[in-house]
BAVOVEX-805678 format. One line per 8 residues: number of its first residue (from 1); their letters; for each residue x, y, z of C-alpha. Coordinates in Angstrom, 2 decimals. Layout:
BEGIN
NUM = a = X Y Z; ...
//
This chain:
BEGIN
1 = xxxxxxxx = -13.70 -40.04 -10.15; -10.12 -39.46 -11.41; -9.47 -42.13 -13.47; -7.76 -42.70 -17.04; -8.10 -45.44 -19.00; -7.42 -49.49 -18.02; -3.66 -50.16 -17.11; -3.21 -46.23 -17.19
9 = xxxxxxxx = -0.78 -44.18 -14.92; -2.59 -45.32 -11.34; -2.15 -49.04 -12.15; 1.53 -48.33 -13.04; 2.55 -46.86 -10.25; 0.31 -49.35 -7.82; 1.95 -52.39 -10.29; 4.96 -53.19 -7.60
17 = xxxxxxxx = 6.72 -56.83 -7.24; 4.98 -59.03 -4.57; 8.49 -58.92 -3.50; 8.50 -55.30 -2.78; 4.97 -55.18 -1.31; 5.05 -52.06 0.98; 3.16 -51.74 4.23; 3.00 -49.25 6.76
25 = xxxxxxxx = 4.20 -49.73 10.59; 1.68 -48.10 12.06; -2.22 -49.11 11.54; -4.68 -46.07 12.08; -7.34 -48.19 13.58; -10.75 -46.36 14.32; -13.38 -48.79 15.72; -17.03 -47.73 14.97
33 = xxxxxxxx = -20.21 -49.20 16.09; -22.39 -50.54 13.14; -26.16 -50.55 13.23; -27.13 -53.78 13.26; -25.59 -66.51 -11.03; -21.67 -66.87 -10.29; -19.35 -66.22 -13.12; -15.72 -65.75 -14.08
41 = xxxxxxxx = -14.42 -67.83 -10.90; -11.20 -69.76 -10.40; -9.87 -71.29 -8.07; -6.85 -71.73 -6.07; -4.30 -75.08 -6.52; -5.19 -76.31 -3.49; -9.12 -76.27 -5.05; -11.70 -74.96 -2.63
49 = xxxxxxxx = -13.64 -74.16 -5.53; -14.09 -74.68 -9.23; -15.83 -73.40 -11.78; -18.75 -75.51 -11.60; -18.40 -74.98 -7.96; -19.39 -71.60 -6.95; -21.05 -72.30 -3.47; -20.97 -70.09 -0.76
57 = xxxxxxxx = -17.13 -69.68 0.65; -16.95 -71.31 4.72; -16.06 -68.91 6.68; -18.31 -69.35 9.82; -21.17 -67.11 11.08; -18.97 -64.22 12.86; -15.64 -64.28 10.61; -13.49 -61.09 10.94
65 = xxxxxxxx = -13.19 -60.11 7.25; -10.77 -57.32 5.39; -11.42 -55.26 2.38; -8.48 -54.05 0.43; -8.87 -50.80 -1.69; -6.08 -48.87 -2.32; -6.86 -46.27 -5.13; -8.43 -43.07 -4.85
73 = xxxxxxxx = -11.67 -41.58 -3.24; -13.87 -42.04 -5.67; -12.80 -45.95 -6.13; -13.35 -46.16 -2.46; -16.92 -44.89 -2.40; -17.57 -47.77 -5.31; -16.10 -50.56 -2.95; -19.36 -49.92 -0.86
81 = xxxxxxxx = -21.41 -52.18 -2.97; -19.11 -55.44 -2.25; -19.05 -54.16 1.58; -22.68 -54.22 2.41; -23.09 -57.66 0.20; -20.78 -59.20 2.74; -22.60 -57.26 5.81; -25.56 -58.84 3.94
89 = xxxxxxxx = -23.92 -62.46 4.01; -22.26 -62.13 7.41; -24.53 -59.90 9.59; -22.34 -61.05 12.71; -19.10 -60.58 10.94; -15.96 -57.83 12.19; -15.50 -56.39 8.33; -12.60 -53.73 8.35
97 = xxxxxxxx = -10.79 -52.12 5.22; -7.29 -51.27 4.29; -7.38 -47.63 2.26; -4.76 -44.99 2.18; -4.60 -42.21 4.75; -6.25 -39.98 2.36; -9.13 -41.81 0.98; -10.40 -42.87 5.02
105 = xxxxxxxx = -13.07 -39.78 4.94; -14.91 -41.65 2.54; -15.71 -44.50 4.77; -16.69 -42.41 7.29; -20.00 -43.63 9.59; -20.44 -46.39 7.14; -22.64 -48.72 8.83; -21.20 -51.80 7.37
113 = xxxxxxxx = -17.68 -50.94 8.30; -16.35 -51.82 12.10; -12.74 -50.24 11.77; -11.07 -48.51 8.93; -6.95 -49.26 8.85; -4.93 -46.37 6.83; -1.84 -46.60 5.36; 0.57 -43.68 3.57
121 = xxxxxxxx = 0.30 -43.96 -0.01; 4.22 -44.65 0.00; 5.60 -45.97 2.66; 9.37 -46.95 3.47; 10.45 -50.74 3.85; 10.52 -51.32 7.48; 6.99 -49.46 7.92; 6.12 -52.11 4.86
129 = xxxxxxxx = 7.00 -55.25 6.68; 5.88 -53.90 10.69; 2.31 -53.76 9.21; 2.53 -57.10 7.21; 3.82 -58.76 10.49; 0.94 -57.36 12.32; -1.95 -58.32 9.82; -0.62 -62.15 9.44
137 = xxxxxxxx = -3.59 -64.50 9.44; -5.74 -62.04 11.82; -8.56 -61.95 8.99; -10.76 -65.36 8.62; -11.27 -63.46 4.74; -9.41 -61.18 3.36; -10.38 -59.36 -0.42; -8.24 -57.56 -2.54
145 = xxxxxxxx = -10.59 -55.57 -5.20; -7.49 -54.91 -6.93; -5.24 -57.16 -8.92; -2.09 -55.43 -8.74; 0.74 -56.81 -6.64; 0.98 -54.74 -3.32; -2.79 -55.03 -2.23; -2.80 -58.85 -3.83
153 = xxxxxxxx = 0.40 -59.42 -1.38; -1.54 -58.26 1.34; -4.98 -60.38 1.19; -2.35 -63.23 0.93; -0.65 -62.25 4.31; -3.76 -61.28 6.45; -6.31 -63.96 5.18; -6.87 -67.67 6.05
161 = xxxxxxxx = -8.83 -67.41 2.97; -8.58 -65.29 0.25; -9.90 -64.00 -3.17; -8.91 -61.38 -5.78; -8.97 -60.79 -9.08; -5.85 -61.84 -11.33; -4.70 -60.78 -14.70; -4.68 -63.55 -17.97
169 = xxxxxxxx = -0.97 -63.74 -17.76; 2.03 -65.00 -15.84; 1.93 -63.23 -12.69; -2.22 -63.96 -12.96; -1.11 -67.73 -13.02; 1.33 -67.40 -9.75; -1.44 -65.38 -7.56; -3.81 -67.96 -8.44
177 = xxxxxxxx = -1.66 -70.48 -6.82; -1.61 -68.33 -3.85; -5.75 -67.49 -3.48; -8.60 -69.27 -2.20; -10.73 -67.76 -5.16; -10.03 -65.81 -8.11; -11.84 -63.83 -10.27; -10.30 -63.39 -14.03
185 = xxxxxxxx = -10.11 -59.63 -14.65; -12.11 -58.77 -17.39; -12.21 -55.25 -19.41; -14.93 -53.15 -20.45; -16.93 -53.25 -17.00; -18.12 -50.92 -14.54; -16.28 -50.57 -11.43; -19.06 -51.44 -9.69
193 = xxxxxxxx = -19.39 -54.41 -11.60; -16.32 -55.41 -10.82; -16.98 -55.58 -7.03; -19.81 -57.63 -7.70; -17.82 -59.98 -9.46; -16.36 -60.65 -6.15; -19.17 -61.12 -4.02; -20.17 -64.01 -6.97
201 = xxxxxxxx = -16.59 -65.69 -6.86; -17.41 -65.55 -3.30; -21.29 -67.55 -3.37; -23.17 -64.90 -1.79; -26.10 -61.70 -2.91; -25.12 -59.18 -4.93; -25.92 -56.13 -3.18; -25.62 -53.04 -5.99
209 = xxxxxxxx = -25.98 -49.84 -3.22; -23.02 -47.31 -2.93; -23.32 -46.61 1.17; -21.60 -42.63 1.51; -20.55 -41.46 4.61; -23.00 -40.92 7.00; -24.06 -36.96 6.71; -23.53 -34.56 9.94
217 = xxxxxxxx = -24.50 -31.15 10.45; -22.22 -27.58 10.12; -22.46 -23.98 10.91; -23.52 -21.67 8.39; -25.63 -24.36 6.15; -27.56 -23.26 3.61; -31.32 -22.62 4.01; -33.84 -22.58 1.44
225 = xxxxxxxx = -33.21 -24.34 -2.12; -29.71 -24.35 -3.19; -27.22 -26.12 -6.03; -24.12 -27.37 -5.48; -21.59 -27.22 -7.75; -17.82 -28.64 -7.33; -16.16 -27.32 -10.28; -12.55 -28.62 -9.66
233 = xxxxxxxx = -11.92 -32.16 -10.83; -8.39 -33.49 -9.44; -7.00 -33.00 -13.08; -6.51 -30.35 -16.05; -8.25 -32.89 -18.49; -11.31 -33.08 -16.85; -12.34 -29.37 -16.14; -15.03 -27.84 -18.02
241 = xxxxxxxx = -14.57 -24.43 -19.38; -14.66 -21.42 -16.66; -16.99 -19.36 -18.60; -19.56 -22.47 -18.97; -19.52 -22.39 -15.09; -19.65 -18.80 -14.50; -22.66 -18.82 -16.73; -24.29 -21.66 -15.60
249 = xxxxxxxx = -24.28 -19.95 -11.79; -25.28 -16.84 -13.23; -28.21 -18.96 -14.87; -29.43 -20.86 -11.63; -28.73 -17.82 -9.40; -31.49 -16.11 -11.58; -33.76 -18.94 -11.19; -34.34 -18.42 -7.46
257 = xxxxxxxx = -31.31 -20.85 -6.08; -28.68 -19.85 -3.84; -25.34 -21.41 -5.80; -22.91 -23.07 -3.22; -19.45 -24.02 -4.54; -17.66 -26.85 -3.08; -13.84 -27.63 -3.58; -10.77 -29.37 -1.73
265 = xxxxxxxx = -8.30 -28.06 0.43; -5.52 -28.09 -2.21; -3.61 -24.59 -2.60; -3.32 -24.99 -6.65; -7.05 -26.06 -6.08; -7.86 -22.71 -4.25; -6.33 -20.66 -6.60; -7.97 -22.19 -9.38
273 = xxxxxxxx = -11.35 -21.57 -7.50; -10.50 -18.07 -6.64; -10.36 -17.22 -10.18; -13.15 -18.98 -11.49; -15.23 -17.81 -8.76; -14.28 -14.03 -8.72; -17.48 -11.84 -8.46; -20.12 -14.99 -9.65
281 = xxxxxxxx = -23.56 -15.26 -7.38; -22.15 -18.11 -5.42; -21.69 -19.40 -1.81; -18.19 -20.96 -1.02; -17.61 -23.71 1.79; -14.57 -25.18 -0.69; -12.09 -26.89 1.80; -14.05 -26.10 5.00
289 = xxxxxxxx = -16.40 -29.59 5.18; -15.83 -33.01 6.17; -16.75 -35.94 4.08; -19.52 -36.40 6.75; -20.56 -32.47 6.32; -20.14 -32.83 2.08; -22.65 -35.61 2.34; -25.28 -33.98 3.95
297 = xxxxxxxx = -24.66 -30.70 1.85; -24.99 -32.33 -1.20; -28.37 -34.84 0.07; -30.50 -31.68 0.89; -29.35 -29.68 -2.66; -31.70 -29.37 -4.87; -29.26 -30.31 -8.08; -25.79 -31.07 -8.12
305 = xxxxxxxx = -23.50 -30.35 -11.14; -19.22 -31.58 -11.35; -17.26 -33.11 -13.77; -15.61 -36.48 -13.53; -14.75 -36.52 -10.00; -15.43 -38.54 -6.70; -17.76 -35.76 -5.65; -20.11 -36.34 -8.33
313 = xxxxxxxx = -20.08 -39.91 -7.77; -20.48 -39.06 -3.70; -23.66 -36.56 -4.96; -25.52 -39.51 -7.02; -24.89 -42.12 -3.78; -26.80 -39.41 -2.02; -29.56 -39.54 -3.85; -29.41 -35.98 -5.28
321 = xxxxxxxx = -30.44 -35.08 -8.74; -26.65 -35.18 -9.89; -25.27 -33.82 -13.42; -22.24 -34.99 -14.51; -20.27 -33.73 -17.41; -18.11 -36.20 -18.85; -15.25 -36.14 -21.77; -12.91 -38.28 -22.17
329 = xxxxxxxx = -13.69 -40.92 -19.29; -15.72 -43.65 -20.42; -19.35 -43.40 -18.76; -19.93 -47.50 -18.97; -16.92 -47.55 -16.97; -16.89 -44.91 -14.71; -20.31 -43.18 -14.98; -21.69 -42.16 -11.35
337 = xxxxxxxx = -24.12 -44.93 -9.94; -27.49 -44.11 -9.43; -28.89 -44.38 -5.97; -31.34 -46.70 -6.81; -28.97 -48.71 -8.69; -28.07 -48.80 -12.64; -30.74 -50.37 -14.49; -29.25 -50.66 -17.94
345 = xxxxxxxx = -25.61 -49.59 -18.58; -24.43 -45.96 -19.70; -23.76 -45.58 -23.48; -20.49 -44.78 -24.78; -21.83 -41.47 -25.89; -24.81 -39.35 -26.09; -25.73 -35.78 -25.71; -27.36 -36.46 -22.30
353 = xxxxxxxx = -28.06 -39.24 -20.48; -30.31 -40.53 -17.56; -30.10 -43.49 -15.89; -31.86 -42.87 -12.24; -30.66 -39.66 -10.50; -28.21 -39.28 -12.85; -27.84 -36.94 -15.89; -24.84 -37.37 -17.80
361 = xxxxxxxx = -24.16 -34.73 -20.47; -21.20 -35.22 -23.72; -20.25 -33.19 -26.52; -19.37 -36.62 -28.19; -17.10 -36.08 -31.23; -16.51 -39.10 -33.04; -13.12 -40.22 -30.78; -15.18 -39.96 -27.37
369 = xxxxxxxx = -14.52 -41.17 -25.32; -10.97 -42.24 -25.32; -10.17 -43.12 -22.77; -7.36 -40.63 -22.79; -5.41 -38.03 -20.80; -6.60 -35.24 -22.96; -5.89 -34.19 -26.50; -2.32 -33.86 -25.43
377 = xxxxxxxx = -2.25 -37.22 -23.35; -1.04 -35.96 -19.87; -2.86 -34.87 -16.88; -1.97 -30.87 -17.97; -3.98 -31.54 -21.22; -6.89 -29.76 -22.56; -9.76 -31.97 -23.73; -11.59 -30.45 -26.92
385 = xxxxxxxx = -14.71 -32.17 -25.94; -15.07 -30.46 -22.60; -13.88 -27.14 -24.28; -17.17 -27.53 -26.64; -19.68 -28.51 -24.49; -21.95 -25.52 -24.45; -23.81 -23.97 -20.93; -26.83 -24.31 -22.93
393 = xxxxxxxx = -26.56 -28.46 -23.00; -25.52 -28.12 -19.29; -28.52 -25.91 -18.46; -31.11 -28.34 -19.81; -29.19 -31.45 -17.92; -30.10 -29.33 -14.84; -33.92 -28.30 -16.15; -34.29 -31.80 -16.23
401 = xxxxxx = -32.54 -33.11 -12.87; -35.04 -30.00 -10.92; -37.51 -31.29 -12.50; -36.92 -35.18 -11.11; -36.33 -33.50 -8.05; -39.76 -32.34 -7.45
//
């Protein structure tokens, strides 16, 4: 997952006025066949709920219902949990999502999802108000899991009801006037958590699974036990050293296991890959799978290891033994979820961690995490506690994650 700290650079740029809300003209619409406690809520003026009124929202028994996440992959892949709790609720229901042309992959065979509509990450004016005309009031529910202004705008235009969450401040006050429900945004919480905020505010089961794609075959598979790493997080600050993973390949390689290296089709991300990977005991499919393909790559591997990324967090959903090295994201926020669901909540920091089929391994100095871009606070940074996280802590992460494998 590439993601900084709370109201960092992403929320910035998504932060645009409700009167500048921008949506596309043209809606990518892929239909699929599917196989077939409340807290923190508020309520609109008009009052279909209250706090002390946290029923389940009337919507009917086959309402069409829209999911709004516009952030990045990983984000996407956490928005699952909120999806199958309303496929849950509403077994009859239409449920499509709004992502960005980029992040659709992720959703791809999802069961709970009918249709996935895509949208350019920044689109002009007129493509803005084609699609808003088009998605007026065709949604009997419509959910923004974000409470910035652009996917907030939307929810308001497509639903007849609607529900996000909202901000303790001004604007917080004016899209409260404008929702069905509301759920106050509240810091310090896993994203994951956060979706299932919104399935309370909306009176129905929690449902705490991430759903990945849904895996398909490729030429030239591995056989045979194998380990996946994906060394290349989106950003500088996140990477762990080259020589830890040139080491740590060298290390597994000599155990028995055939070392596959995944990566993105990026050019910088290539060359970055090419040089890390130069003569090292490993197998390369980087920018040759599918979401679908990654999926079922990474279910049948033995271990996976990756920094901070939405791979690692697509590896755990899996079900793989997945190690995750982590330094200056905050795991309670953003640690990956465990298949079978997170028991008790990361720490802050810790040498290595397990929660499930996750392993999440620190050098913790006394500032991590913080939540920072790096030591140098931009994306270009080094981060010192990446830089001193030894192979040898790595190395037992993975000794342990084979081991749960078995």
């Amino acid at each position: 997952m590439d993601r900084t700290r709370a109201g960092g650079a992403e929320h910035r740029r998504l932060a645009t006025q409700l009167a500048s809300v921008r949506f596309p003209a043209g809606v990518d619409l892929r239909d699929r066949r599917r196989g077939r406690g409340r807290r923190g809520l508020e309520t609109s003026r008009g009052g279909h709920a209250t706090d002390a009124m946290t029923g389940r929202i009337e919507i009917g028994e086959r309402p069409r219902i829209l999911v709004i996440a516009l952030r990045r992959l990983g984000d996407v892949l956490l928005t699952t949990p909120l999806i199958r709790s309303l496929r849950r609720a509403w077994p009859q229901a239409r449920i499509e999502a709004l992502v960005f042309a980029d992040t659709a992959g992720i959703l791809a065979g999802n069961p709970d999802v009918d249709a996935v509509l895509t949208m350019p990450s920044r689109p002009s004016v007129p493509q803005s108000l084609a699609l808003g005309a088009r998605l007026l009031r065709r949604y009997d529910l419509a959910i923004s899991t974000q409470s910035g202004d652009r996917p907030t705008g939307f929810a308001v235009a497509a639903g007849r009801a609607t529900l996000a969450p909202v901000e303790q401040r001004l604007s917080g006050i004016l899209k409260r006037a404008l929702l069905t429900r509301s759920v106050p945004v509240q810091r310090g919480l896993h994203r994951v958590e956060e979706m299932l905020r919104l399935a309370d505010a909306l009176g129905i089961a929690r449902v705490a699974e991430l759903v990945p794609p849904k895996p398909e075959p490729f030429e030239g598979a591995p056989a045979g036990g194998y380990a996946v790493i994906h060394a290349a997080p989106m950003f500088r600050y996140k990477q762990w050293t080259k020589e830890g993973w040139r080491a740590l390949a060298g290390k597994l390689a000599a155990d028995g296991l055939t070392v596959v290296a995944t990566g993105g089709p990026a050019e910088d991300e290539r060359r970055y890959l090419d040089d890390l990977w130069a003569g090292a005991p490993v197998t390369r499919f980087d920018g040759r799978l599918s979401w679908a393909q990654l999926t079922g790559l990474l279910a049948g591997a033995k271990v996976f290891i990756g920094p901070d990324t939405s791979v690692t967090h697509l590896a755990a959903a899996t079900g793989c033994p997945t190690v995750a090295l982590f330094g200056p994201t905050d795991p309670r926020l953003w640690a990956p979820w465990p298949a079978g669901g997170l028991e008790s909540p990361f720490e802050a920091a810790g040498t290595i961690q397990q929660r499930g089929n996750v392993f999440l391994v620190q050098h913790a100095f006394p500032c991590t995490p913080c939540q920072l871009e790096g030591c140098e606070r931009r994306l270009t940074s080094y981060s010192a506690c990446l830089d001193a996280l030894g192979v040898e802590r790595v190395a037992e992460a993975v000794m342990r994650a084979l081991i749960a494998r078995r």
